[in-house]
C-alpha positions as CSV (number, residue, x, y, z in Angstrom):
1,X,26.9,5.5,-62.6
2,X,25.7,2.7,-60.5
3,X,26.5,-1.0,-61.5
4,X,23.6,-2.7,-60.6
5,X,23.5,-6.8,-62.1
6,X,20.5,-8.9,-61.8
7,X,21.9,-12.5,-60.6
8,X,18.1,-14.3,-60.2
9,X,14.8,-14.3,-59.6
10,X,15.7,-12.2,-56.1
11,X,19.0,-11.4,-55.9
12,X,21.0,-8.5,-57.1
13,X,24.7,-7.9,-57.8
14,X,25.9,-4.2,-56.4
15,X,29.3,-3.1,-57.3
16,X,31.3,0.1,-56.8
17,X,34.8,1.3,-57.6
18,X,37.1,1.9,-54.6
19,X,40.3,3.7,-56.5
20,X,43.2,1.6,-57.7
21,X,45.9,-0.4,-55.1
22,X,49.7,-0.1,-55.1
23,X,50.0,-1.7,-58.2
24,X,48.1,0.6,-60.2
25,X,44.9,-1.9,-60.2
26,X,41.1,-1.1,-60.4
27,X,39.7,-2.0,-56.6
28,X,36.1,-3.3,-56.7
29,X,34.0,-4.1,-54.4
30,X,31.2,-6.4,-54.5
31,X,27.6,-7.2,-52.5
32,X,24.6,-9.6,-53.3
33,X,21.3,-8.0,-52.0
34,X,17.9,-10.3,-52.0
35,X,14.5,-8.8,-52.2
36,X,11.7,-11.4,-50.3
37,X,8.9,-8.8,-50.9
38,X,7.6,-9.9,-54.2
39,X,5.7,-7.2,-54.5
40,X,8.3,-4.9,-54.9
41,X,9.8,-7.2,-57.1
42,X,6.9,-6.6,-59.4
43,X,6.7,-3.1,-59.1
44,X,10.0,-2.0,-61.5
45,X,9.8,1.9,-60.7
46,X,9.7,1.1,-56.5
47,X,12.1,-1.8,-57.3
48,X,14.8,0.6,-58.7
49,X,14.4,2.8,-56.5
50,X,15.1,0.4,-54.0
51,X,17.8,-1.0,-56.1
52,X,19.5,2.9,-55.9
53,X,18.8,3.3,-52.5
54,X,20.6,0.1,-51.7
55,X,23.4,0.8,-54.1
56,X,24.0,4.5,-52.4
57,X,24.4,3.4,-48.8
58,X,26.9,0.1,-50.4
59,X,29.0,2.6,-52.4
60,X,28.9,5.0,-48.8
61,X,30.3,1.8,-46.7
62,X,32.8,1.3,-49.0
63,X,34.4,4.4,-49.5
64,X,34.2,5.6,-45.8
65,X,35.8,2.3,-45.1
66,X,33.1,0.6,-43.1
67,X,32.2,-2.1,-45.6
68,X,33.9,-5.8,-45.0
69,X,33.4,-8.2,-47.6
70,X,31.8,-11.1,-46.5
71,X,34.4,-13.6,-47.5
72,X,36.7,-11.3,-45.1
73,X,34.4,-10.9,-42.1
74,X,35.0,-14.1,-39.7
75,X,32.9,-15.1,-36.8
76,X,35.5,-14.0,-34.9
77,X,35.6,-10.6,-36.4
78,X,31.7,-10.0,-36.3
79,X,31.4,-10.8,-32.8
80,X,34.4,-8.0,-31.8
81,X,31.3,-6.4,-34.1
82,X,28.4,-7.9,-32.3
83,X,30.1,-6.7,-28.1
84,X,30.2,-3.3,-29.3
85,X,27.2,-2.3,-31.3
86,X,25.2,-4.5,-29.6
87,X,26.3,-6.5,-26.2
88,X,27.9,-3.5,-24.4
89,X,24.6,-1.2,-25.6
90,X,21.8,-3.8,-24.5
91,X,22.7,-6.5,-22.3
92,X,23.0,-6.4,-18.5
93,X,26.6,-7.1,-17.1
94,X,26.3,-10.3,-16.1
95,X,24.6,-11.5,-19.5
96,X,27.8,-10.4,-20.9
97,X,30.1,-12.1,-19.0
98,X,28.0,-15.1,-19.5
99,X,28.0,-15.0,-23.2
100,X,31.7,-14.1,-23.5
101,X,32.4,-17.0,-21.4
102,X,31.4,-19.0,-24.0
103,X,32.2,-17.1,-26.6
104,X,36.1,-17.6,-25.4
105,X,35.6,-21.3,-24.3
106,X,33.3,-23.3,-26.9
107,X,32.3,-21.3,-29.6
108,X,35.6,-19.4,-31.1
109,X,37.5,-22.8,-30.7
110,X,35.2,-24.5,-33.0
111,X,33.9,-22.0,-35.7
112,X,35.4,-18.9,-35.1
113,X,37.8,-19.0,-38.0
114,X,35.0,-19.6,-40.5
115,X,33.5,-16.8,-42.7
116,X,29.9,-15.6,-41.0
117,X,28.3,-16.6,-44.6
118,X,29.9,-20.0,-44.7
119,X,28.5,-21.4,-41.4
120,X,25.6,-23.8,-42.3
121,X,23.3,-25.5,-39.2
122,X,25.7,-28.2,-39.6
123,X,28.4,-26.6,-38.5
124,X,26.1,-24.9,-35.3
125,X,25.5,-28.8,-34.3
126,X,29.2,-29.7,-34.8
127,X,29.8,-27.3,-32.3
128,X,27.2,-28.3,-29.9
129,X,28.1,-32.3,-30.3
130,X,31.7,-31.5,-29.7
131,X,31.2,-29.2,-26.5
132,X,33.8,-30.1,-23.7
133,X,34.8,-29.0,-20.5
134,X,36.6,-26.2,-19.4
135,X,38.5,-27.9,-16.6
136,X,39.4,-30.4,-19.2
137,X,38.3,-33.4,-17.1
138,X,36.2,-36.3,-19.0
139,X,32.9,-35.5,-16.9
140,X,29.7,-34.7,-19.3
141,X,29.1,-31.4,-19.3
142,X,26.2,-29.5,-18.2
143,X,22.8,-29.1,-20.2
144,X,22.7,-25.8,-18.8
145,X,26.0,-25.2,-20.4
146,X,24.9,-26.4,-23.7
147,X,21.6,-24.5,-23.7
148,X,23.6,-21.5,-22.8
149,X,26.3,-22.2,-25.7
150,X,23.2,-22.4,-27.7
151,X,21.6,-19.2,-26.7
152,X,24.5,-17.2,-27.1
153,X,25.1,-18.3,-30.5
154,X,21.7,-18.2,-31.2
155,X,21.7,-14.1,-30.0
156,X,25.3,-13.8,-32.1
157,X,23.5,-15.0,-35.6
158,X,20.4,-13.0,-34.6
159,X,22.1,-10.1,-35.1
160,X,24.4,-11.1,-38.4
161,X,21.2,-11.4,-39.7
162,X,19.6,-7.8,-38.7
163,X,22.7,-6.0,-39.8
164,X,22.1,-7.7,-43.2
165,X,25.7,-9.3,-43.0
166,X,24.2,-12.9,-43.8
167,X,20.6,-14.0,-45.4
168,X,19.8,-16.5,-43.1
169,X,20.6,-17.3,-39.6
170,X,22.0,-21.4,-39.2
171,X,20.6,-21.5,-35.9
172,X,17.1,-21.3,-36.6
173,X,16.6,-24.4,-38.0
174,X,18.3,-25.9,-34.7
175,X,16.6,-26.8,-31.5
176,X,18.0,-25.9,-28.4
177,X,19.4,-28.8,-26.6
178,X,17.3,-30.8,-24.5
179,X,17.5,-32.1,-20.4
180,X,18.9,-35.0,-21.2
181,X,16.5,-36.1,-18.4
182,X,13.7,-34.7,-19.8
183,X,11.9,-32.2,-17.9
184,X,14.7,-32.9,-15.0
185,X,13.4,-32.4,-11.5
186,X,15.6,-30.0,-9.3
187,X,17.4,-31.5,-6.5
188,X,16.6,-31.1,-3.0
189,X,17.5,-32.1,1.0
190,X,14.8,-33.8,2.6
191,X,13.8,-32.6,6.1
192,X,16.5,-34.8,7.6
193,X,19.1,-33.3,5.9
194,X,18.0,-30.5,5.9
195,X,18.5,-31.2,10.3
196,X,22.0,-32.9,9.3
197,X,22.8,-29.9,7.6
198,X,22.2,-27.6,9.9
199,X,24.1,-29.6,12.7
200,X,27.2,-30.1,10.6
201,X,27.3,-26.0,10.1
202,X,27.5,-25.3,13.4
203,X,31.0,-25.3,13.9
204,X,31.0,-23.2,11.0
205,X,32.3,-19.8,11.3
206,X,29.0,-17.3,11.8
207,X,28.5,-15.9,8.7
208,X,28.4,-19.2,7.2
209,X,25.6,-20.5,9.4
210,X,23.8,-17.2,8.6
211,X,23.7,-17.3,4.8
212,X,23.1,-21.1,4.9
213,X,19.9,-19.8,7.1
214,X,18.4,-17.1,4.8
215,X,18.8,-19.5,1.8
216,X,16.6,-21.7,3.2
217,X,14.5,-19.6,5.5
218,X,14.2,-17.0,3.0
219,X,14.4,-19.2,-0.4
220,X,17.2,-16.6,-1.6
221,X,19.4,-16.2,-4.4
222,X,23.5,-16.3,-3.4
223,X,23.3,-12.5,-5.1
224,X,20.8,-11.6,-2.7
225,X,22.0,-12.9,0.0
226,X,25.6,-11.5,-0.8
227,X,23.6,-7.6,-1.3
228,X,22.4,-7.5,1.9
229,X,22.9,-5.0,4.5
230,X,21.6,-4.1,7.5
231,X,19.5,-1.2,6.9
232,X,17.4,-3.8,4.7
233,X,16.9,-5.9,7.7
234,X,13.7,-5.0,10.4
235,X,14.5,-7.1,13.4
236,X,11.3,-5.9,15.1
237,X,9.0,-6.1,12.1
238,X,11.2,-9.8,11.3
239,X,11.8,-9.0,7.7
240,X,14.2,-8.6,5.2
241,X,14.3,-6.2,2.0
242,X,15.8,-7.4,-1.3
243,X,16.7,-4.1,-3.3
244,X,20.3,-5.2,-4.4
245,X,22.1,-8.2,-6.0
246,X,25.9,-8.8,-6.1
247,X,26.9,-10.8,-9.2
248,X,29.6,-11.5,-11.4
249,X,30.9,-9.2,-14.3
250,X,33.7,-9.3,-16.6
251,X,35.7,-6.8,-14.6
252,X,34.8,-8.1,-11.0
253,X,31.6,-8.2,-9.3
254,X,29.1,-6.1,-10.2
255,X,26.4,-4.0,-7.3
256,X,23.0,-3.8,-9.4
257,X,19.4,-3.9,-8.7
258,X,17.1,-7.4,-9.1
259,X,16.8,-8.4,-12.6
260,X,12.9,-8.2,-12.4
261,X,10.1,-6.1,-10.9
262,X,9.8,-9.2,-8.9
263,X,12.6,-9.9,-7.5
264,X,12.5,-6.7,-5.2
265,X,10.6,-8.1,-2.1
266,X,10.0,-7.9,1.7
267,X,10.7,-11.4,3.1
268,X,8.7,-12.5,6.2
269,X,11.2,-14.6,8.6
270,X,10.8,-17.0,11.7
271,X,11.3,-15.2,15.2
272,X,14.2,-18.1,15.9
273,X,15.4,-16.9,12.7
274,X,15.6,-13.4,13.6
275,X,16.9,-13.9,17.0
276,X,19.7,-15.4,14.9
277,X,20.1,-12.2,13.4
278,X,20.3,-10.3,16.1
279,X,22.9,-12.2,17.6
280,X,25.1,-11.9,14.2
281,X,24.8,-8.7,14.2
282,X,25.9,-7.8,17.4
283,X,29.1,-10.2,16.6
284,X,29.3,-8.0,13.4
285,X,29.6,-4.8,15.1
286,X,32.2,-6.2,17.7
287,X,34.4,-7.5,14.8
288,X,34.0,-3.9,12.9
289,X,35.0,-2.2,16.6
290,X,37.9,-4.5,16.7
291,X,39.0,-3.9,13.1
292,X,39.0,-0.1,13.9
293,X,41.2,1.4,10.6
294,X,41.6,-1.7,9.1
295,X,38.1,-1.6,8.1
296,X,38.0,-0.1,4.6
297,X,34.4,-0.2,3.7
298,X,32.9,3.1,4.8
299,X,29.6,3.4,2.6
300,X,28.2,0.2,3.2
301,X,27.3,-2.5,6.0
302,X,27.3,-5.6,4.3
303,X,26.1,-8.5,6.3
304,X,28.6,-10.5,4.5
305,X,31.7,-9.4,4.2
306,X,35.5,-10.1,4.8
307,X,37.5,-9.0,8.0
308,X,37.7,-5.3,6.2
309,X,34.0,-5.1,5.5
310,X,33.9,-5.3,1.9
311,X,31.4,-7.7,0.4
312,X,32.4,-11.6,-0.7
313,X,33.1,-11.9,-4.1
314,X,30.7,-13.8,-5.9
315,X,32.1,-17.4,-6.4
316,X,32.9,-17.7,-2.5
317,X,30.2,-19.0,-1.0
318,X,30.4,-21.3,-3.6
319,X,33.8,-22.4,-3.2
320,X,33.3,-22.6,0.6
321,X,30.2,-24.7,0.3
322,X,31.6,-27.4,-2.0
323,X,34.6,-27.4,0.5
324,X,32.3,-28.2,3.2
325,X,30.1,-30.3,1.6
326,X,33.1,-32.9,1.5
327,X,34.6,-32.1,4.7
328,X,30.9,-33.0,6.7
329,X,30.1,-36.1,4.1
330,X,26.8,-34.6,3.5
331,X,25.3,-35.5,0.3
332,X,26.1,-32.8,-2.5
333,X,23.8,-30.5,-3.8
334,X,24.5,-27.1,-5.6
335,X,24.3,-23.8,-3.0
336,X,21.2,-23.0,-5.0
337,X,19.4,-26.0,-5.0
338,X,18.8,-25.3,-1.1
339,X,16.8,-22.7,-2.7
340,X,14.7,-25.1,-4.6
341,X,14.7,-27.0,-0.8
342,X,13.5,-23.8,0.9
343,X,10.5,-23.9,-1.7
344,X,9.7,-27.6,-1.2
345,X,9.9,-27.6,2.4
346,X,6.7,-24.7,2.0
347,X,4.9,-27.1,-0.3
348,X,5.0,-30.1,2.1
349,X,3.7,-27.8,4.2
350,X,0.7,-26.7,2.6
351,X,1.9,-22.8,1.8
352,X,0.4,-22.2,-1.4
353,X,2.0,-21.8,-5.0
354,X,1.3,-18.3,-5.0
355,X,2.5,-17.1,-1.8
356,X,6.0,-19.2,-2.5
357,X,6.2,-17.8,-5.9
358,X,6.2,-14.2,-4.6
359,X,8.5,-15.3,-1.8
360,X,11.0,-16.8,-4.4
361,X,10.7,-13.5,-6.1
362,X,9.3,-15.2,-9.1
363,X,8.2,-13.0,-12.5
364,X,5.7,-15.0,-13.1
365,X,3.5,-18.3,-10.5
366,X,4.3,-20.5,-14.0
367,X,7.9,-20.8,-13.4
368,X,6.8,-21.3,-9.7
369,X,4.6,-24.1,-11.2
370,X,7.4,-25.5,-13.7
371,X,10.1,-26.0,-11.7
372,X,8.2,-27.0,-8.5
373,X,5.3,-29.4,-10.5
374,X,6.7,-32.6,-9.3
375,X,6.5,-31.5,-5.5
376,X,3.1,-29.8,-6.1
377,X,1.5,-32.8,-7.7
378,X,2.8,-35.1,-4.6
379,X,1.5,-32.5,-2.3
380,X,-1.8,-32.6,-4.3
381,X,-1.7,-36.2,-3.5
382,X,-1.7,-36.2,0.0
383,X,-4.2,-33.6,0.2
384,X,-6.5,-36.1,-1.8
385,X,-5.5,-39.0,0.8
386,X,-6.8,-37.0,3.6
387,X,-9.9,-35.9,2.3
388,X,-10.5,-40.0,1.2
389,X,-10.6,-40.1,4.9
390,X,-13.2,-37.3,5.2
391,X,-15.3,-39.0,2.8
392,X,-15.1,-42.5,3.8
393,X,-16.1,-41.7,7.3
394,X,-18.9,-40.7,5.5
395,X,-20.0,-43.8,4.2
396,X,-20.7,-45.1,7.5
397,X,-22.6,-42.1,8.2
């Protein structure tokens, strides 16, 4: 018979007899359901039915083992939960990484001990107050980081909540972290860096010179930069295709397409830049002769790639721009903000928004618009100063 116990005006108590422990004792088990429909709440015949239905599939959980009590079920445990029946199913590889990151890092260290049902939003600010470091060092961190730490719990309680382990999710009611800058602008060289730049890389090995060249020629990603080979690049028509991306995983790097329609583009270069190319890629083929069977990669041509052929890993042009950075003195910028440079140097220009934001591989001309607005509105600026020469000249007229 099912026990079925009305606690309030919307909740329900749902118990079911699981046999008797090692000490001969009656094993219950336990689950408050609420009802928000209040119509079914005034319907007693659909509400009982309800009431059954809900009881059946409890009383199935238990005795097939799959139910955990909510006092037992941890944050901890409901995230092992949450990377099986839902990370691993529906999230790319890299957004998995990401969130695991922080999952390890900043979230389990603060709350991951508590029960799912006893985290309040209090708790979800604790966490975000208290954020610190990795590397341990005393520098703030990031607001990317603590957006991200928010998102990712944000998606974790998102799901608690679907799965009907918890009523209400304690994020909600908590607004993602702001800039602390406000609507920051991105960082960017000016043209005379951009000229310093280019004169401190070339003593640079050739590879280097070359990706620095298609970041800013091109306005491309380090991923698709790193997925390039050359069957994707048409000396004589001077262009590039972006099909592939090489980023980061949990188990290494990870070959996958774009993440949007977008993304997947044909890239008009300069000639000098494609000259460039050509000349690389001679030096590329005399390196792979030279290798002869100590080059292992056999399927692709990467244009950048260790002494064996095999792609670069990620984090390394990373590592071996910050190194560089300091050893040249050159004012320090992240490897992608030369993106965002590649983008204003078009704007100062006079290339319009929509032909950069196709370039850049944009989804959509607003984030074009968002992230370059500053640059645009100066640009705006001194179009208006030189048609207040047009129109003064008319004055005179």
């Amino acid at each position: 018979m099912a026990y079925i116990e009305k606690r309030g005006e919307s909740s329900f108590l749902l118990r079911v007899e699981a046999g008797y422990d090692s000490k001969g004792k009656r094993i219950r088990r336990s689950k408050t359901i609420r009802i928000d429909d209040k119509a079914l709440l005034k319907t007693k015949r659909k509400l009982n039915d309800y009431l059954e239905m809900e009881y059946h599939k409890f009383k199935s959980e238990v005795h097939s083992g799959n139910y955990i009590s909510p006092e037992k079920m941890t944050l901890s445990n409901f995230i092992n939960v949450w990377k099986t029946k839902y990370a691993e199913k529906e999230l790319a590889e890299t957004s998995i990484s990401n969130h695991l990151f922080h999952i390890k890092n900043h979230i389990l260290k603060s709350i991951g001990h508590m029960s799912l049902d006893k985290i309040k939003p209090i708790h979800i600010l604790n966490t975000l107050d208290n954020l610190q470091r990795v590397d341990g060092s005393d520098k703030p961190l990031s607001d990317r980081t603590k957006q991200d730490v928010y998102l990712t719990l944000r998606n974790i309680f998102e799901r608690s909540v679907e799965w009907k382990f918890i009523n209400e999710n304690p994020v909600k009611s908590i607004k993602k972290p702001r800039n602390s800058n406000g609507n920051s602008e991105v960082l960017v060289f000016s043209e005379d860096e951009v000229h310093e730049l280019f004169l401190a890389v070339k003593d640079e090995p050739i590879h280097w010179r070359l990706f620095l060249t298609l970041v800013l020629a091109g306005g491309l990603r380090r991923s698709e930069c790193l997925g390039l080979e050359w069957t994707r690049v048409n000396i004589k028509e001077q262009t590039i295709d972006i099909k592939e991306v090489i980023t980061k995983g949990r188990k290494g790097a990870v070959i996958k397409e774009p993440k949007t329609k977008k993304s997947k583009r044909l890239i008009s270069l300069p000639e000098s830049v494609i000259k460039e190319l050509a000349e690389y890629q001679l030096h590329w083929k005399k390196e792979k002769l030279k290798m002869g069977e100590l080059w292992t990669e056999e399927k692709r041509e990467w244009l950048f790639c260790n002494e064996y052929g095999n792609h670069f890993y990620p984090d390394t042009p990373t590592t071996w721009w910050r190194r560089f950075i300091n050893r040249v003195g050159i004012r320090y910028i992240r490897l992608h903000d030369l993106r965002h440079t590649s983008a204003t140097l078009l704007i100062n220009q006079g290339v319009h928004a929509k032909i950069i934001s196709e370039r850049l591989g944009h989804s959509d001309i607003r984030v074009t618009m968002n992230t370059y607005g500053h640059v645009l509105r100066h640009a705006d600026q001194e179009a208006a100063n030189k048609l207040d020469d047009l129109f003064s000249n008319k004055k005179s007229v």
